[in-house]
N, C-alpha and C positions, 0 to 999 in steps of 0.2 A: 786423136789429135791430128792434125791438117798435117798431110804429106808432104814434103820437100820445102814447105816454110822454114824461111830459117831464124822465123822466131816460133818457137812451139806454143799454139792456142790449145783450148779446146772448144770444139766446134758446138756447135749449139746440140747434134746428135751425141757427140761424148757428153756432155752436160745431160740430158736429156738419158740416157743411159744410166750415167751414175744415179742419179735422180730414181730412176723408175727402180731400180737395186734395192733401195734404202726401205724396210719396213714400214709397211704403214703406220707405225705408231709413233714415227719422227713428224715432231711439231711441225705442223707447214709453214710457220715464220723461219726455220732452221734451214728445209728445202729453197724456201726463197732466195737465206743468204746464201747457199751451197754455189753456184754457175758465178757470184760476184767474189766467193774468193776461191774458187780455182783459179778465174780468168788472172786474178791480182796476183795466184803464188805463178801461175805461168808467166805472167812481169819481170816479176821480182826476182824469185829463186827457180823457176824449173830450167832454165840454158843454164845454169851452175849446175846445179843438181845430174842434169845428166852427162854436162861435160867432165864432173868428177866421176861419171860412172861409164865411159866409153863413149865410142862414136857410132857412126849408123849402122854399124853392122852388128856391134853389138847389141844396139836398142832394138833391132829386129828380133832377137832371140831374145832378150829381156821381154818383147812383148811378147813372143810365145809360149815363155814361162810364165808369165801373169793370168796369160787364157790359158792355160793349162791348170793354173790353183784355182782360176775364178770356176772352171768345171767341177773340179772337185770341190771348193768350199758352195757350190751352189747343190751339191750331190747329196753334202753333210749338212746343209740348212736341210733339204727337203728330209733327211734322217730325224732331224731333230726336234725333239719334242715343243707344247706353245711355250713352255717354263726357260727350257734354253734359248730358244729365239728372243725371249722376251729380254733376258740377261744380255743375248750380244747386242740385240737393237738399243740397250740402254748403255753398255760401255763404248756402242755406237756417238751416241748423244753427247755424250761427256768428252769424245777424243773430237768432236766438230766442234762443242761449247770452246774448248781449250783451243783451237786455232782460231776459232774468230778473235779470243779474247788477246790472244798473241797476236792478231792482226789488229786490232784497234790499239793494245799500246803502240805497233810501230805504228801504227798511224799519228795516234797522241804525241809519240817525240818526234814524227817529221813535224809536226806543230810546233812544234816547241822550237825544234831548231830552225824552221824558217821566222818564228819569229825573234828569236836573236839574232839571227843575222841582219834582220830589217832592223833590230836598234843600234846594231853594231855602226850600221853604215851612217845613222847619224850621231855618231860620235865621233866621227875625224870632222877637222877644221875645214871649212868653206873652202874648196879650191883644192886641196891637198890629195885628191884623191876623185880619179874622174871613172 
């Protein structure tokens, strides 16, 4: 993620990263969505997410325990047989299906609520409300 921003992105190379990680057997219409809803949860929920989880000193150490399991679970993929890979790369698919799918409802009720709010407003009386 982009250093010293103080809205946290991910850069086209963390995009690009996470991407090139994921098993070749993830659908590439899935890959595609991957870099549009990162960008959207870094929007939405990553400045919550890590303000409830500490400030920079800590997300400096949080990320060195992240590269420190992404070592070893990178140690334990190369351990693991095609039958287990195949198993994580599919509970893989199904924890990405479920965020998109969590992302398009809110998306669906930001819909929704911008569109009552547009009939809201003509429903007060000519003039009564500027």
């Amino acid at each position: 993620m982009a250093g010293g921003d103080p809205t946290p992105v991910f850069t086209d190379r963390d995009v690009g990263l996470i991407i090139k990680s994921l098993p070749d057997q993830v659908d590439s219409q899935r890959r595609e969505l991957l870099p549009c809803i990162l960008r959207e949860w870094s929007c939405v929920d990553l400045r919550e997410h890590l303000r409830m989880r500490g400030g920079a000193n800590s997300e400096r150490r949080r990320v060195m325990a992240v590269e420190k399991c992404a070592r070893n679970l990178l140690q334990a993929l190369d351990a693991a047989d095609e039958i287990d890979r195949a198993g994580i790369a599919g509970e893989m698919v199904i924890a990405v299906e479920k965020c998109a799918r969590n992302l398009l409802q809110a998306l669906d009720a930001a819909d929704e609520l911008i569109a009552r709010g547009s009939r809201v407003r003509w429903c007060w009386p000519p003039g009564t409300r500027r």
